[in-house]
C-alpha positions in Angstrom: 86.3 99.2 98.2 88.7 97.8 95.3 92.3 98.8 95.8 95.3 98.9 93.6 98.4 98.7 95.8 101.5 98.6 93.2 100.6 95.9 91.0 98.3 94.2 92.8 94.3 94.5 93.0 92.1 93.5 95.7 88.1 93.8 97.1 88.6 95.1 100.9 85.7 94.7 103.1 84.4 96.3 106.0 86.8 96.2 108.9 89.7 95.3 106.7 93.3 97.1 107.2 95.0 98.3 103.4 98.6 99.7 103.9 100.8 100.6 101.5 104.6 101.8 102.1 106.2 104.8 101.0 106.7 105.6 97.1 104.3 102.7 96.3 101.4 103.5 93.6 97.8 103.4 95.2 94.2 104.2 94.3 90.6 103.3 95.5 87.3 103.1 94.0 83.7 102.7 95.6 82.2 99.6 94.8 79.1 100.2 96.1 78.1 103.6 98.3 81.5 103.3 101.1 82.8 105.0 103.7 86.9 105.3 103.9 89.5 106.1 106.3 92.7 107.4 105.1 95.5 107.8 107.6 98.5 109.4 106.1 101.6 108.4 108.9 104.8 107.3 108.7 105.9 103.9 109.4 107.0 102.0 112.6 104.8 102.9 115.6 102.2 104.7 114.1 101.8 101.2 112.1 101.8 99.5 115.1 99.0 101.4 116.7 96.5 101.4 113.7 96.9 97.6 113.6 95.9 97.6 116.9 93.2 99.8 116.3 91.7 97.4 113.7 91.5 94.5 115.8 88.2 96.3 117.7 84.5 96.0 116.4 81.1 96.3 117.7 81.2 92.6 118.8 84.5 93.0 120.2 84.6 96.9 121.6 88.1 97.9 123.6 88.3 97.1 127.2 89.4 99.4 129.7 92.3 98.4 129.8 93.0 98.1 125.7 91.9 102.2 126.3 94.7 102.6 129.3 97.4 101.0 126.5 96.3 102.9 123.1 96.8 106.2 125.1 99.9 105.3 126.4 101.5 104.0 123.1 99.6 107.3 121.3 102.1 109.4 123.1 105.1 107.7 121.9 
């Protein structure tokens, strides 16, 4: 996926995190036939828990416990 965040432009791959803060100009286009998450939050913790989110892959799943801790800072 190409983004534009502001100013700047950039090639995101798979597994990569884009975030772009409030009132800041954004687009996205498909370089090739993609699949994109959008997550429209606010700031602060719901940062915080999507970062942590995007540390997990296939080689890498969450443990029990990582499952335990995402729940727990989900409900705050």
């Amino acid at each position: 996926m190409e983004f534009g965040v502001e100013n700047d432009e950039f090639v995101a791959n798979a597994g990569d995190l884009v975030i772009a803060g409030l009132n800041v100009k954004r687009r996205f286009k498909a370089l090739t036939d993609s699949h994109v998450l959008v997550i429209n939050t606010p700031s602060g913790p719901s940062e915080g828990f999507i970062r942590d989110l995007s540390k997990f892959t296939a080689d890498n799943p969450p443990t029990e416990s990582d499952r335990h801790l995402l729940k727990s800072t989900k409900s705050t």
